[in-house]
C-alpha positions in Angstrom: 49.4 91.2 119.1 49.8 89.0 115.9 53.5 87.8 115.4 54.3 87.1 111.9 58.4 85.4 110.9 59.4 86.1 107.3 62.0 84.2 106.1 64.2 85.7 103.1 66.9 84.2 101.0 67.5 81.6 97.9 67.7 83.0 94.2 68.3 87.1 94.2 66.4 87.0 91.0 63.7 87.3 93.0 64.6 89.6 95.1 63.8 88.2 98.3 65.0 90.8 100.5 63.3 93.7 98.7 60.2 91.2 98.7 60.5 90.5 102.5 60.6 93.9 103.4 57.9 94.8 101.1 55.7 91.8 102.4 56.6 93.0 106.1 55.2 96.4 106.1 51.7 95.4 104.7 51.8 93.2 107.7 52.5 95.4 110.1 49.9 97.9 108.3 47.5 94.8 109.5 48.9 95.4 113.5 51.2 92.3 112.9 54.5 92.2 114.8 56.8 91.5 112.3 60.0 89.5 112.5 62.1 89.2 109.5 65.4 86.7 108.8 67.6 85.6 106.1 68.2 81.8 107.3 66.2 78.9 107.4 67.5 78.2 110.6 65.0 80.3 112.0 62.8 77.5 111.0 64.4 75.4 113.6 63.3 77.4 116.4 61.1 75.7 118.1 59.1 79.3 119.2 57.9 78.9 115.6 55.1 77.6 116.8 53.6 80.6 119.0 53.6 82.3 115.3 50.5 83.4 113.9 51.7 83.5 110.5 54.6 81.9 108.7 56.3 83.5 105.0 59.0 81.6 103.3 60.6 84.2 100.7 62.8 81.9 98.9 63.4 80.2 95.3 65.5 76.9 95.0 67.8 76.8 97.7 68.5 74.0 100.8 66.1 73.5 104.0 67.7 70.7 106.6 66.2 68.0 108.3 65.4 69.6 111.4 64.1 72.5 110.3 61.8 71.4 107.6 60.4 68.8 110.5 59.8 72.0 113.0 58.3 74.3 110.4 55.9 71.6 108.8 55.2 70.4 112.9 54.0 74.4 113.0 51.6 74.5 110.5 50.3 71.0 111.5 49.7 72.7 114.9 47.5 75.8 113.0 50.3 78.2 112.4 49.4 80.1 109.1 51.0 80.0 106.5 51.6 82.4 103.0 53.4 82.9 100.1 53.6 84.2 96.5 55.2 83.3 93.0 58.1 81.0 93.2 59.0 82.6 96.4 57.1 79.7 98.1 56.1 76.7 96.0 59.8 77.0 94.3 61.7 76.8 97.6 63.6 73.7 99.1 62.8 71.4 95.4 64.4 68.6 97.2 62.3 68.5 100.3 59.4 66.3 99.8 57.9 67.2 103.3 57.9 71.0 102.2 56.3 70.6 99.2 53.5 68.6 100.9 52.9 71.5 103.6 52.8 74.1 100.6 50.4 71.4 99.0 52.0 72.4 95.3 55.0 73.0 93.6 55.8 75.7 91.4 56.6 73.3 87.6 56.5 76.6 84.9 55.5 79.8 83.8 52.2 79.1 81.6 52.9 79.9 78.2 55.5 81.6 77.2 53.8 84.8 75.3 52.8 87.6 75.9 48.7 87.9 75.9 48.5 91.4 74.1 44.6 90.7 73.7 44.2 90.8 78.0 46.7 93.8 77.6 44.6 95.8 75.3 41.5 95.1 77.8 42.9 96.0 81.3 43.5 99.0 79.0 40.1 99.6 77.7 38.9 98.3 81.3 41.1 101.3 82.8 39.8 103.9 80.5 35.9 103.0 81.5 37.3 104.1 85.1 40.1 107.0 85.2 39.5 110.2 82.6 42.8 108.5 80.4 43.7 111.0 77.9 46.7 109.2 76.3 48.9 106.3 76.4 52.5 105.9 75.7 53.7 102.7 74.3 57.2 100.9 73.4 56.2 100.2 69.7 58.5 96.8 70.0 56.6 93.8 69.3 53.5 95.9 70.4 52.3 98.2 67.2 49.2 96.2 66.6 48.3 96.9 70.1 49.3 100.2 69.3 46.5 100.5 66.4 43.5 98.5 68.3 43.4 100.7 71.4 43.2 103.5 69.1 40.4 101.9 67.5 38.4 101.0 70.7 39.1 104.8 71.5 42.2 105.3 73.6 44.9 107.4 72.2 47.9 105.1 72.0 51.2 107.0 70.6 54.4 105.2 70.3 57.3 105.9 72.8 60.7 105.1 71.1 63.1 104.1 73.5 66.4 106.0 73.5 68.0 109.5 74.7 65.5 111.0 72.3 62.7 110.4 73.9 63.5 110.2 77.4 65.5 112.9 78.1 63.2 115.8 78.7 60.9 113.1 81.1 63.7 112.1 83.0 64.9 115.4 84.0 61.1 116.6 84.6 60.9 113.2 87.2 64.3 114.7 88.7 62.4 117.9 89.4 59.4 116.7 90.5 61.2 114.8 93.4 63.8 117.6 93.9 60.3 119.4 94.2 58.8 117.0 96.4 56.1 117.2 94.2 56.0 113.6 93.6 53.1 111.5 95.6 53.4 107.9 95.1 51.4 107.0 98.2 54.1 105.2 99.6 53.7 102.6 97.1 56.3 99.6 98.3 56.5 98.1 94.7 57.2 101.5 93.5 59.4 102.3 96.3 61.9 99.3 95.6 61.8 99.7 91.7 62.9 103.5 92.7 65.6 102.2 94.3 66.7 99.9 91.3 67.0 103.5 89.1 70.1 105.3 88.1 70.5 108.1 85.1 72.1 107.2 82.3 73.8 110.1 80.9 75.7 110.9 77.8 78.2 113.7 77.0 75.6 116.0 76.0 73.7 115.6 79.5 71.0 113.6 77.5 69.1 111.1 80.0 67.1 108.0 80.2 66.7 105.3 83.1 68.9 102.3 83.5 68.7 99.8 86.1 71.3 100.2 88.7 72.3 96.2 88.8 71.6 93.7 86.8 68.5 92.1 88.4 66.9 94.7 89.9 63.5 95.6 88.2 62.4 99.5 87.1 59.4 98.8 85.1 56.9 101.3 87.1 59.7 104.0 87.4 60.3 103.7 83.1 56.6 103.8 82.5 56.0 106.7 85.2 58.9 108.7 82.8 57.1 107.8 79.5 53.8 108.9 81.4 55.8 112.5 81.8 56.8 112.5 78.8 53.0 112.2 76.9 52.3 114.8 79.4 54.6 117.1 78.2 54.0 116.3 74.2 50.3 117.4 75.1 50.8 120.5 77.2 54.1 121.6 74.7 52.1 121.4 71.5 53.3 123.4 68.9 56.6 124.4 71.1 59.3 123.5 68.9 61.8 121.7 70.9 65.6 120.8 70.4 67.3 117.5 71.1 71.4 117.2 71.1 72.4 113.7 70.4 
């Protein structure tokens, strides 16, 4: 069997951990034998080098001498080697030997804008391909988006964020699961930004997601609860409804 060392650790922005874990099971989903650490020490060891696949999972952060020589002496002897986002070409910025094995290092994000133009066409792209019947939208920064999908055909309808809009979507989520009428297909990204959610509640039991730490990212789970709550404006037509703020 394939043998594969992930190594976590570095900048928690990142999430390494999460990522390792993440990274892991798609291995294993590929009959790898996984092994996963949170030191670069395990870089030292010389058994390294039976590996058939190597992961770093780490941004900034210090690699010594010794292990640095036995990891780039690995790949020099045809031990694979993989990566992604600065969790690679941003480790060990001092190590001129690492960056030569990587054969990069990560400088900058390109730009720094948002392209709402290849927004609007994975959208339109989308909508040749799954029977999309509306989308929901966080109007900030993004209303002329808002108006051009509309006009290439897609219903776009604005999603204000607050206890407004989100209440009756997050409780409907919280059922679904209580339900276990929720499939996700065992998404991992999915899974982990699950994990980053907690309800926000105020004294009148209204509800909206919140991240449970700082870092953590919930982006999937918020647009999964505006994706309930579109449902629900189109099957609830003509239902008044009542909001307590």
């Amino acid at each position: 069997m394939r043998e594969a060392l992930i190594v976590w650790g570095g900048w928690s922005g990142h999430e390494p951990e999460a990522g390792a874990h993440i990274v892991g099971k798609m291995l294993e989903g590929h009959d790898f034998k996984v092994y996963i650490e949170n030191t670069t020490e395990a870089f030292a060891d010389p058994a390294i080098a039976d590996m058939s696949l190597i992961v770093p999972i780490v941004t900034m952060s210090k690699i010594e001498k010794e292990e640095v020589e036995n990891l780039t002496a690995a790949v020099r002897g045809g031990v694979g080697l993989a990566g992604y986002h600065g969790s690679m070409c941003d480790a060990f910025r001092d190590s001129v030997d690492y960056q030569f094995m990587c054969g990069g290092q990560w400088v900058a994000h390109p730009g720094n804008v948002i392209d709402y133009g290849e927004i609007k066409r994975a959208v339109l792209q989308d909508a040749e391909h799954f029977d999309l019947q509306s989308v929901a939208f966080d109007p900030w920064n993004a209303t002329q988006l808002g108006v051009e999908l509309n006009e290439g055909g897609v219903e776009a309808l604005e999603f204000i964020q607050g206890l407004r809009s989100y209440t009756a979507p997050t409780k409907e989520l919280q059922a679904l699961i209580a339900g276990t009428k929720l499939d996700h297909g065992d998404n991992p990204v999915l899974t982990v930004m699950a994990s980053n959610l907690k309800v926000q509640r105020d004294k009148n039991l209204n509800e909206m997601p919140h991240k449970a730490n700082s870092i953590g990212r919930i982006d999937g789970m918020t647009a999964l609860i505006m994706a309930i709550g579109r449902w629900q404006a189109v099957t609830t037509r003509g239902v008044p409804t009542i909001h307590i703020i």
